[in-house]
PDB file of N, CA, C and O in Angstrom:
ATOM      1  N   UNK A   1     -18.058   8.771   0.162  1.00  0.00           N
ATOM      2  CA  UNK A   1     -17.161   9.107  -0.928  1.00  0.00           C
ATOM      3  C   UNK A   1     -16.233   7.918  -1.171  1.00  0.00           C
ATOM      4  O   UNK A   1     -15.752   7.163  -0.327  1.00  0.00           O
ATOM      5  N   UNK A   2     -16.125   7.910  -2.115  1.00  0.00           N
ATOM      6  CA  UNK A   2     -15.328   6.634  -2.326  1.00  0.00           C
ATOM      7  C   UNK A   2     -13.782   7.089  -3.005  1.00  0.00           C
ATOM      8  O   UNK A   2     -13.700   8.190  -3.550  1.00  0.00           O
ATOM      9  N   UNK A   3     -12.429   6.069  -2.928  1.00  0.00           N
ATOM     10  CA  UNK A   3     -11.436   6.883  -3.578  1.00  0.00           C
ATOM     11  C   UNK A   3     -10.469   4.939  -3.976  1.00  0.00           C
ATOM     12  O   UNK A   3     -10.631   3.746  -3.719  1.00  0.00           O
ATOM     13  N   UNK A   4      -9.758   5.627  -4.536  1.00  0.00           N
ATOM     14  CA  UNK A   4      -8.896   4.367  -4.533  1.00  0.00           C
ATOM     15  C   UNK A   4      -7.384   4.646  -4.423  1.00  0.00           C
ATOM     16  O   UNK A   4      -6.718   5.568  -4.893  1.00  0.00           O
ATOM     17  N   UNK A   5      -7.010   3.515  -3.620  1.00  0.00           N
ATOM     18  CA  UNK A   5      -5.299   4.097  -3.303  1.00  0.00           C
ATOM     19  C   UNK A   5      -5.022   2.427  -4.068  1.00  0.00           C
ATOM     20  O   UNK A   5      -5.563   1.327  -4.177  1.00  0.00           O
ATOM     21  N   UNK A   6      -3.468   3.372  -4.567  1.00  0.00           N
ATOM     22  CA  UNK A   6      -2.637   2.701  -5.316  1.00  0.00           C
ATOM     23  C   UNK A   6      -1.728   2.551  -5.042  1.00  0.00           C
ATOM     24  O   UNK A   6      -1.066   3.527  -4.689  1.00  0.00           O
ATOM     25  N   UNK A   7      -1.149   1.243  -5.040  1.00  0.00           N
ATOM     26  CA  UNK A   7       0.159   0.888  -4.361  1.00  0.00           C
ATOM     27  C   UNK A   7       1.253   1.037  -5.219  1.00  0.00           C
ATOM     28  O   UNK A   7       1.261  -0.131  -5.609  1.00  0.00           O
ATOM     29  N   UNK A   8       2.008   1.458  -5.707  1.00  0.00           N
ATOM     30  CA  UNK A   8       3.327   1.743  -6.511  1.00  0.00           C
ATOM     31  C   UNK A   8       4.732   2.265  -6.510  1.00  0.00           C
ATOM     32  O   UNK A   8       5.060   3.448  -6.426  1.00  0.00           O
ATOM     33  N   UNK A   9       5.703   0.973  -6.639  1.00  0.00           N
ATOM     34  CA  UNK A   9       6.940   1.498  -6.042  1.00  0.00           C
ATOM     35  C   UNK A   9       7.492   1.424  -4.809  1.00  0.00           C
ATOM     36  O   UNK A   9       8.477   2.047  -4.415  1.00  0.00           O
ATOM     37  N   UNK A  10       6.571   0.338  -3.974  1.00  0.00           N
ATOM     38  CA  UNK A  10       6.599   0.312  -2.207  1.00  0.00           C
ATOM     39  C   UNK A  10       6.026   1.771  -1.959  1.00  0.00           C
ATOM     40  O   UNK A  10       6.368   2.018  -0.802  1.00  0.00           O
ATOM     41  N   UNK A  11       5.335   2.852  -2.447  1.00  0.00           N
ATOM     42  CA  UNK A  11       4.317   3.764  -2.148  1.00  0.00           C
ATOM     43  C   UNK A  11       3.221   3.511  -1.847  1.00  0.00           C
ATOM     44  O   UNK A  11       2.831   2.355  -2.015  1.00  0.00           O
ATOM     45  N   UNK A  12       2.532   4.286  -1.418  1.00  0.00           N
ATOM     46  CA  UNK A  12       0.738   4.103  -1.154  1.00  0.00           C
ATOM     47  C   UNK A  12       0.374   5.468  -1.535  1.00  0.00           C
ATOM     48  O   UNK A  12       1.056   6.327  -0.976  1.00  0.00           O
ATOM     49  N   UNK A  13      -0.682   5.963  -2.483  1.00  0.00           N
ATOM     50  CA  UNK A  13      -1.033   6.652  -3.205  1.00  0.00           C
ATOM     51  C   UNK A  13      -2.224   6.613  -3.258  1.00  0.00           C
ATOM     52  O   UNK A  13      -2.862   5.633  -2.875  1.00  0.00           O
ATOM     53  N   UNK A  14      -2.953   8.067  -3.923  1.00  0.00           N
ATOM     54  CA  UNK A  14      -4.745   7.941  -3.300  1.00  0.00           C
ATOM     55  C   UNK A  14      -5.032   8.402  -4.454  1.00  0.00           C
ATOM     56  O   UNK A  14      -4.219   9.010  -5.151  1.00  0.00           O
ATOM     57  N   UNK A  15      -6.321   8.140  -4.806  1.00  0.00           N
ATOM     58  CA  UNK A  15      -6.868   9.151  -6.478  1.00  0.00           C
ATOM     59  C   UNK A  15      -8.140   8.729  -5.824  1.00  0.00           C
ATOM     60  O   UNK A  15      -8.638   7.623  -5.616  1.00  0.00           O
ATOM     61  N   UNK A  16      -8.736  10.687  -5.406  1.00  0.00           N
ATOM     62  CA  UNK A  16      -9.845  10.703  -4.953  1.00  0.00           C
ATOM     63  C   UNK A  16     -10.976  10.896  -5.712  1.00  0.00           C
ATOM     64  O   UNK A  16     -10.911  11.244  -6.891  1.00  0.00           O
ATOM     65  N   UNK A  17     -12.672  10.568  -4.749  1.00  0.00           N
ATOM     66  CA  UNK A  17     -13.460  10.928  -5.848  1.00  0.00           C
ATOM     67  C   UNK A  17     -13.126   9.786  -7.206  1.00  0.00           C
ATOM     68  O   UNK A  17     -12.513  10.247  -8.169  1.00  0.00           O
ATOM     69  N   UNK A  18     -13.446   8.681  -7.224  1.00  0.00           N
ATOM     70  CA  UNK A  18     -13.257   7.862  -8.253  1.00  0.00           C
ATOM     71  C   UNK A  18     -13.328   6.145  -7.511  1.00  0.00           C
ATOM     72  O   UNK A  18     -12.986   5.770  -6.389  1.00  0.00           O
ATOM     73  N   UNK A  19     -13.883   5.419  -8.610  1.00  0.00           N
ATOM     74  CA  UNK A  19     -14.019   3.938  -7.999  1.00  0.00           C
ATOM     75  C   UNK A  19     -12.877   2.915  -9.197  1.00  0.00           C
ATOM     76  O   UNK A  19     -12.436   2.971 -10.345  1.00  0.00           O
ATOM     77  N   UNK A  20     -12.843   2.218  -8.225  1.00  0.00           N
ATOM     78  CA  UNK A  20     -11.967   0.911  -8.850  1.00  0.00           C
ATOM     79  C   UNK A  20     -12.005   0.912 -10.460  1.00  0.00           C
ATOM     80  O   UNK A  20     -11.212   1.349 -11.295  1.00  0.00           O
ATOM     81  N   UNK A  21     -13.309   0.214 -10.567  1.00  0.00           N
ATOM     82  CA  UNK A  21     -13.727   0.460 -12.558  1.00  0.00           C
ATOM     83  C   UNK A  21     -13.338   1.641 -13.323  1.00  0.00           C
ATOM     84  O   UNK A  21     -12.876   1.622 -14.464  1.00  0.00           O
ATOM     85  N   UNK A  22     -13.545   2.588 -12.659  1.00  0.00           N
ATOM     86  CA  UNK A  22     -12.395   3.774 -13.530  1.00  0.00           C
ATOM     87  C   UNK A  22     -11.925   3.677 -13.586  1.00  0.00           C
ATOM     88  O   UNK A  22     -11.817   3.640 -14.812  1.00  0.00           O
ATOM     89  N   UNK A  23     -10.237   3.340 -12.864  1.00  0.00           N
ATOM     90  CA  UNK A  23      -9.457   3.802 -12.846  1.00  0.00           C
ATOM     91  C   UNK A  23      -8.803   2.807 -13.550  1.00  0.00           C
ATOM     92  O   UNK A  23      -7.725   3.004 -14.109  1.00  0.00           O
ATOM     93  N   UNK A  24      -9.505   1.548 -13.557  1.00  0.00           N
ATOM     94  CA  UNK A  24      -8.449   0.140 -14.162  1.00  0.00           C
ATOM     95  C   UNK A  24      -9.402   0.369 -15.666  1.00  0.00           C
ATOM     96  O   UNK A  24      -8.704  -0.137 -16.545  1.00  0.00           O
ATOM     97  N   UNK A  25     -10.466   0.821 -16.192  1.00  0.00           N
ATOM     98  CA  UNK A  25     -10.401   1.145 -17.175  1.00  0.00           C
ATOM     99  C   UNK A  25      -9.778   2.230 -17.996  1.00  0.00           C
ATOM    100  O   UNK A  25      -9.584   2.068 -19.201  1.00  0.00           O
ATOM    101  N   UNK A  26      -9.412   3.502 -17.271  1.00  0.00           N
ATOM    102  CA  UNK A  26      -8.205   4.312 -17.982  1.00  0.00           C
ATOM    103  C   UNK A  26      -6.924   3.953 -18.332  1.00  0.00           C
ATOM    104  O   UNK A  26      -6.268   4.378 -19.282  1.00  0.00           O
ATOM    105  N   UNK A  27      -6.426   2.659 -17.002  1.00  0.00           N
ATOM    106  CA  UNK A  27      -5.263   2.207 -17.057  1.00  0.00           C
ATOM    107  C   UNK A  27      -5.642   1.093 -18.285  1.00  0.00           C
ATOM    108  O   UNK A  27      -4.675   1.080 -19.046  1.00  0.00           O
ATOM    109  N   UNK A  28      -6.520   0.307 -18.682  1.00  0.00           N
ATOM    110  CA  UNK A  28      -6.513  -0.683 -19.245  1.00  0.00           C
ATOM    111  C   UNK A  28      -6.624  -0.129 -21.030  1.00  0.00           C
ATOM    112  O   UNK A  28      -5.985  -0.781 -21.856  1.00  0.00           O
ATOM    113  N   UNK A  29      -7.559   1.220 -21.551  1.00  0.00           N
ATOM    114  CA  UNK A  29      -7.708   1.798 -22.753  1.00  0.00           C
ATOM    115  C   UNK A  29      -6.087   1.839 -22.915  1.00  0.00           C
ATOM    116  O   UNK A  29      -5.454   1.168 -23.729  1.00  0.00           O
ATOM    117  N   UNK A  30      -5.440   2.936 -21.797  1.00  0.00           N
ATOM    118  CA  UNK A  30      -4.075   3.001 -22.607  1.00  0.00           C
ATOM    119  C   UNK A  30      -3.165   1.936 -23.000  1.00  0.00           C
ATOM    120  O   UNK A  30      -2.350   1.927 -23.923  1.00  0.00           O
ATOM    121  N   UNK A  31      -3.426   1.091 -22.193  1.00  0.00           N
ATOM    122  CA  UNK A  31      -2.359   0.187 -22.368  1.00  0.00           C
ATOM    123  C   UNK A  31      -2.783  -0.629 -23.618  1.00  0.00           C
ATOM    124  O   UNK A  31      -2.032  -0.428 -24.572  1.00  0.00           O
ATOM    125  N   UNK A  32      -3.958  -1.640 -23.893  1.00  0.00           N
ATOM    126  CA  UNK A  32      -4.745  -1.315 -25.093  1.00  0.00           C
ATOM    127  C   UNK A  32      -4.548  -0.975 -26.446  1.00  0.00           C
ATOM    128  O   UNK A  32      -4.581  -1.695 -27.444  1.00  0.00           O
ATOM    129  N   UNK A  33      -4.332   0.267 -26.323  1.00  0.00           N
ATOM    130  CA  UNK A  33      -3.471   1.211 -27.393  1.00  0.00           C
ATOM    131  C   UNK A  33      -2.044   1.214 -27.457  1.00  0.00           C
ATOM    132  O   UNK A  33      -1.503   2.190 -27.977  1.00  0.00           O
ATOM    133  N   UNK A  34      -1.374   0.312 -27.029  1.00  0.00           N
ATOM    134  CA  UNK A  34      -0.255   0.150 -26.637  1.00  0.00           C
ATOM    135  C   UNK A  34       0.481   1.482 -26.011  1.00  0.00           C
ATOM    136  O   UNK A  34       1.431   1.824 -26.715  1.00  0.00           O
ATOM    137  N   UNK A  35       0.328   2.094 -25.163  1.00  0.00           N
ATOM    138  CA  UNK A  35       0.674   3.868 -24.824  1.00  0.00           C
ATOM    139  C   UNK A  35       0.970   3.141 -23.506  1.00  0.00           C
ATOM    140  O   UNK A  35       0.604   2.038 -23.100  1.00  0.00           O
ATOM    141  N   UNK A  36       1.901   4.284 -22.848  1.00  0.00           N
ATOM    142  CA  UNK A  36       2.436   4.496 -21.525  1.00  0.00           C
ATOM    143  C   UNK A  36       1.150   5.276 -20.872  1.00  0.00           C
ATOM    144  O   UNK A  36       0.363   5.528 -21.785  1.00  0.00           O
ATOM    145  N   UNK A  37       0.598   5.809 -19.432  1.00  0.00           N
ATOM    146  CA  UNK A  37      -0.007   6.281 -19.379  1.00  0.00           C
ATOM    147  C   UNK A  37       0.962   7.212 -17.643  1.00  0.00           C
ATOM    148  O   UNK A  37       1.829   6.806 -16.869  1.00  0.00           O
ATOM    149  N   UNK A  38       0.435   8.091 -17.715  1.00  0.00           N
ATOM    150  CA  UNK A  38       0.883   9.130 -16.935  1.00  0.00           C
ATOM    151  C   UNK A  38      -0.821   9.540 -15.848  1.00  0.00           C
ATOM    152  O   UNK A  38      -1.674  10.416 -15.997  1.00  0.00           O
ATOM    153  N   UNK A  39      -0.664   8.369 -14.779  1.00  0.00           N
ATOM    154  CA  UNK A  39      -1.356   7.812 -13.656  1.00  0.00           C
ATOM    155  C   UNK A  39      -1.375   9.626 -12.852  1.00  0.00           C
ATOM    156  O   UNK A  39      -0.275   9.982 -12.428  1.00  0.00           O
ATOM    157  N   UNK A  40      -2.304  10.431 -12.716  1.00  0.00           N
ATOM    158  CA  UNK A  40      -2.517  11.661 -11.412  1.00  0.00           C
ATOM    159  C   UNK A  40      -2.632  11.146 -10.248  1.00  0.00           C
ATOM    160  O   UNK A  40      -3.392  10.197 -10.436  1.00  0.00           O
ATOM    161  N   UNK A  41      -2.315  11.172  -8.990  1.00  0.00           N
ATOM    162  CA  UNK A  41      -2.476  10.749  -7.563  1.00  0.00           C
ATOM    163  C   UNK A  41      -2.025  11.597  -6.833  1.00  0.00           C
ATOM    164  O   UNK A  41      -1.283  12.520  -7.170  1.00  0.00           O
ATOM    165  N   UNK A  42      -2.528  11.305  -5.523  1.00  0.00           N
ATOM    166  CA  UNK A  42      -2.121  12.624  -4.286  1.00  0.00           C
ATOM    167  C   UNK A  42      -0.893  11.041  -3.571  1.00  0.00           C
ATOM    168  O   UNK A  42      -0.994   9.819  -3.457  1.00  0.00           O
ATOM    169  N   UNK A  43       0.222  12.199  -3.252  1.00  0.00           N
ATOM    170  CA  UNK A  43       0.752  12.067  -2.213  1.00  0.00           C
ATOM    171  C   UNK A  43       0.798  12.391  -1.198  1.00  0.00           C
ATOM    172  O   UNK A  43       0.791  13.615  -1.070  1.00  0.00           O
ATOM    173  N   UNK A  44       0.864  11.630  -0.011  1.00  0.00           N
ATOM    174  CA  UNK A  44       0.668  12.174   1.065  1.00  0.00           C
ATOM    175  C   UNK A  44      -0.411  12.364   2.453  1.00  0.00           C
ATOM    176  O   UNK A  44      -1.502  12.049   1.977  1.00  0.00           O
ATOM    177  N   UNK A  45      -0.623  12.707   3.857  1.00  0.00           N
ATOM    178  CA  UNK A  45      -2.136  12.986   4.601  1.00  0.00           C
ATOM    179  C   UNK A  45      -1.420  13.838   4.799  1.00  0.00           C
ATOM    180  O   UNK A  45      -0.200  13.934   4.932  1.00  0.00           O
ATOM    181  N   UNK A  46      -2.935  15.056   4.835  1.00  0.00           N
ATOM    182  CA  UNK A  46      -2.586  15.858   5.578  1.00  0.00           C
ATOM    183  C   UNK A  46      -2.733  17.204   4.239  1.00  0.00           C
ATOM    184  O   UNK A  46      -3.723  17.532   3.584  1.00  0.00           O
ATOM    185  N   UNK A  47      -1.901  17.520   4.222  1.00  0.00           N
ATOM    186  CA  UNK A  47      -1.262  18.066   2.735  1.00  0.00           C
ATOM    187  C   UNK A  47      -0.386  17.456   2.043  1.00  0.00           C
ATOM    188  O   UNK A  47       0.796  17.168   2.228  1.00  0.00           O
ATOM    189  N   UNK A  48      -1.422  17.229   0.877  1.00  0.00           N
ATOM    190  CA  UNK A  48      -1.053  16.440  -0.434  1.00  0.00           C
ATOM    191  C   UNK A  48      -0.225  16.953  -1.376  1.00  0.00           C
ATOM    192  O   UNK A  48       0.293  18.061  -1.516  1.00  0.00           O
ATOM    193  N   UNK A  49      -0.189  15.761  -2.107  1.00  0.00           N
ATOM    194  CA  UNK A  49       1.406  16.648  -3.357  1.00  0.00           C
ATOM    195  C   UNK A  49       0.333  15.834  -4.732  1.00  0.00           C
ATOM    196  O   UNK A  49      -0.487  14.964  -4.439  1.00  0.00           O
ATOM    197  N   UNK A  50       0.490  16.185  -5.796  1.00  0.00           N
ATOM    198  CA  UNK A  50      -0.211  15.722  -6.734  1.00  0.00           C
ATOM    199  C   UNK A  50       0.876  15.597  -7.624  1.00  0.00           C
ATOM    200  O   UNK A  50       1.495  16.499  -8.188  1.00  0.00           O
ATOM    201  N   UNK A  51       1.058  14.213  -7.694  1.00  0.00           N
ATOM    202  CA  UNK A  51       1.616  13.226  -8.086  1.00  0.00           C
ATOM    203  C   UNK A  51       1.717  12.318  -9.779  1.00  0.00           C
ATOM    204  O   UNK A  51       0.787  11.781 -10.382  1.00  0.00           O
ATOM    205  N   UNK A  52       2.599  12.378 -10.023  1.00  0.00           N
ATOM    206  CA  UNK A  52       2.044  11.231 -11.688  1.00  0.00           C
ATOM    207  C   UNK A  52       3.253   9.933 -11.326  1.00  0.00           C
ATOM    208  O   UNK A  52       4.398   9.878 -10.878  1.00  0.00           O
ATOM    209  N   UNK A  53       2.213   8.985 -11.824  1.00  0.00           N
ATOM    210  CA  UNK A  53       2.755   7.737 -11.779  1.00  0.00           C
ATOM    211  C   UNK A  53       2.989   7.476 -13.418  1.00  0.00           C
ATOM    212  O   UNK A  53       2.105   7.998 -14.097  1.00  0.00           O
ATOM    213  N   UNK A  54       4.032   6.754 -14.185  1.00  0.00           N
ATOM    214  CA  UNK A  54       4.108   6.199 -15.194  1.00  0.00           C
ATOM    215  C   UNK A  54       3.476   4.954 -15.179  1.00  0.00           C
ATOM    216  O   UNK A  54       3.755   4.134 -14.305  1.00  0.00           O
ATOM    217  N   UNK A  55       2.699   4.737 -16.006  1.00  0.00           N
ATOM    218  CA  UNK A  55       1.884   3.115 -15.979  1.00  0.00           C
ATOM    219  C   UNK A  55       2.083   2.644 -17.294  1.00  0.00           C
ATOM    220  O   UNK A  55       1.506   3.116 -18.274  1.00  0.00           O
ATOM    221  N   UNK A  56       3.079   1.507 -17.327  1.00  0.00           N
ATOM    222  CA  UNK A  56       3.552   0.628 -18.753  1.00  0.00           C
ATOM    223  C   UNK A  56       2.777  -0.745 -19.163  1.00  0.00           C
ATOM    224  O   UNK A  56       1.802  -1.193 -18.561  1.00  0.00           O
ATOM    225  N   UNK A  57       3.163  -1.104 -19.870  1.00  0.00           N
ATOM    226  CA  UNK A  57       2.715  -2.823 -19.650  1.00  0.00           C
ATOM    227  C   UNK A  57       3.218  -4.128 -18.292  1.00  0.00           C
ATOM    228  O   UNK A  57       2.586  -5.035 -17.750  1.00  0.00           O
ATOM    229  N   UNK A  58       4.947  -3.516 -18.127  1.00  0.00           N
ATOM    230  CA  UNK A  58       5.636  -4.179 -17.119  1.00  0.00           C
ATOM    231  C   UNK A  58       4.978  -3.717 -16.154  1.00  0.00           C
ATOM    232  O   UNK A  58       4.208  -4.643 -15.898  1.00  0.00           O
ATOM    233  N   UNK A  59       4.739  -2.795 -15.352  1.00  0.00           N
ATOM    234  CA  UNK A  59       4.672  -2.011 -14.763  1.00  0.00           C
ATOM    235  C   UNK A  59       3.714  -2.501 -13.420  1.00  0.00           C
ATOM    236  O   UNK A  59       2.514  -2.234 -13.471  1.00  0.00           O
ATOM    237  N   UNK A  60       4.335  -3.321 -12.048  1.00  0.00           N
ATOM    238  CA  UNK A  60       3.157  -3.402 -11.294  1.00  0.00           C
ATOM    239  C   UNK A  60       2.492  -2.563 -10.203  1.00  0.00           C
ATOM    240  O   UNK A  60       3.161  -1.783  -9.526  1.00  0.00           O
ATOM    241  N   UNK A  61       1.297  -2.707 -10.046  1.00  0.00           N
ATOM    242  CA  UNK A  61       0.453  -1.467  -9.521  1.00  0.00           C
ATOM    243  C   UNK A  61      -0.717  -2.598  -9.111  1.00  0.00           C
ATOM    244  O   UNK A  61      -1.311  -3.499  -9.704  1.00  0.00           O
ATOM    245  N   UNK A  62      -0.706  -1.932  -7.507  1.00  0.00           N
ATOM    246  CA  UNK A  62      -2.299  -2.651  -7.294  1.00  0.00           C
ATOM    247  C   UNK A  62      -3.190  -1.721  -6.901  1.00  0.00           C
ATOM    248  O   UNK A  62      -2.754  -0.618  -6.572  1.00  0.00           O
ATOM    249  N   UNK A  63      -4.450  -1.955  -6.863  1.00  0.00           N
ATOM    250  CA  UNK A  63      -5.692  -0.600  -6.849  1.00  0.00           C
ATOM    251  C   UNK A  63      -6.506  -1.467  -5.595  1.00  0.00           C
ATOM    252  O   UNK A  63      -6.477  -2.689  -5.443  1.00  0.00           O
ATOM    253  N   UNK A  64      -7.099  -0.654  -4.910  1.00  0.00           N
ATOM    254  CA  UNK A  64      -7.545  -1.137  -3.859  1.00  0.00           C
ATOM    255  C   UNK A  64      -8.888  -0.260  -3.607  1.00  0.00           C
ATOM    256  O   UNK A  64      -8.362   0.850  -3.696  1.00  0.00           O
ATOM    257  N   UNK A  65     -10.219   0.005  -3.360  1.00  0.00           N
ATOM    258  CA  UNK A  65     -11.660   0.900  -3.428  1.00  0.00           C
ATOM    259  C   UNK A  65     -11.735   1.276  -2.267  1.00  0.00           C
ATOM    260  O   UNK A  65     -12.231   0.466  -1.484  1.00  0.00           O
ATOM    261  N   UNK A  66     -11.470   2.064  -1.944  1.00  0.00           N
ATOM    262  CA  UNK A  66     -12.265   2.640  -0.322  1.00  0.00           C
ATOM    263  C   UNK A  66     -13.329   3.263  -0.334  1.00  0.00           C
ATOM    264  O   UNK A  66     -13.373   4.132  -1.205  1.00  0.00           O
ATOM    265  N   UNK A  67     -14.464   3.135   0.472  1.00  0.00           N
ATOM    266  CA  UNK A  67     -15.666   3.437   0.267  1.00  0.00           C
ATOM    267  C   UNK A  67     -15.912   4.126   1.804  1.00  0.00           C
ATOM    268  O   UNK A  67     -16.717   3.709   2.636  1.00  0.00           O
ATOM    269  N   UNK A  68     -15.041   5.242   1.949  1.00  0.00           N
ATOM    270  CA  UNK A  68     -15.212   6.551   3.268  1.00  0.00           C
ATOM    271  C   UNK A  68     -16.938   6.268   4.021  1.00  0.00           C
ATOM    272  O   UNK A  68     -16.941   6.498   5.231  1.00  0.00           O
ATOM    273  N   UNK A  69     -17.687   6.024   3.704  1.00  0.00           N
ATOM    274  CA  UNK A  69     -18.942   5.671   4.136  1.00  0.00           C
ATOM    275  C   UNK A  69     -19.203   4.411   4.775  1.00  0.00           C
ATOM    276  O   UNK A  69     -20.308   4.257   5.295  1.00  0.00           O
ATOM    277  N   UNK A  70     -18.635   3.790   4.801  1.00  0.00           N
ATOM    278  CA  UNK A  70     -18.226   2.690   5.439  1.00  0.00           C
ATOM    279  C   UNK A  70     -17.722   2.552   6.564  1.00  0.00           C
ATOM    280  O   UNK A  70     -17.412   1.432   6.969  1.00  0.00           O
TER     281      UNK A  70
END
């Protein structure tokens, strides 16, 4: 299974079920369109909190692929 955690805010953040190329192409359409985008992510191990990140143009964020099969 693969997931990608996102670093934002000095956070670490997970959006499961999904690879790198998704997720920087959802982030990349909105921005694109010039739009803010309202990022879903789990917070948390263990029991999670489901999370929204604001994603702007300023806005830095790094994405990182984990591939659980590995």
């Amino acid at each position: 299974m693969k997931r990608v955690d996102v670093h934002y805010g000095g956070f670490a953040y997970t959006i499961p079920d999904t690879t790198l190329d998704a997720v920087q192409a959802q982030i990349m359409s909105a921005l694109r369109d010039g739009e803010a985008l309202w990022l879903r992510v789990n917070y948390g191990s263990g029991s999670v909190l489901a999370t929204d990140l604001l994603i702007t143009s300023g806005t830095p964020v790094a994405l990182a692929e984990i591939d659980d099969a590995e």
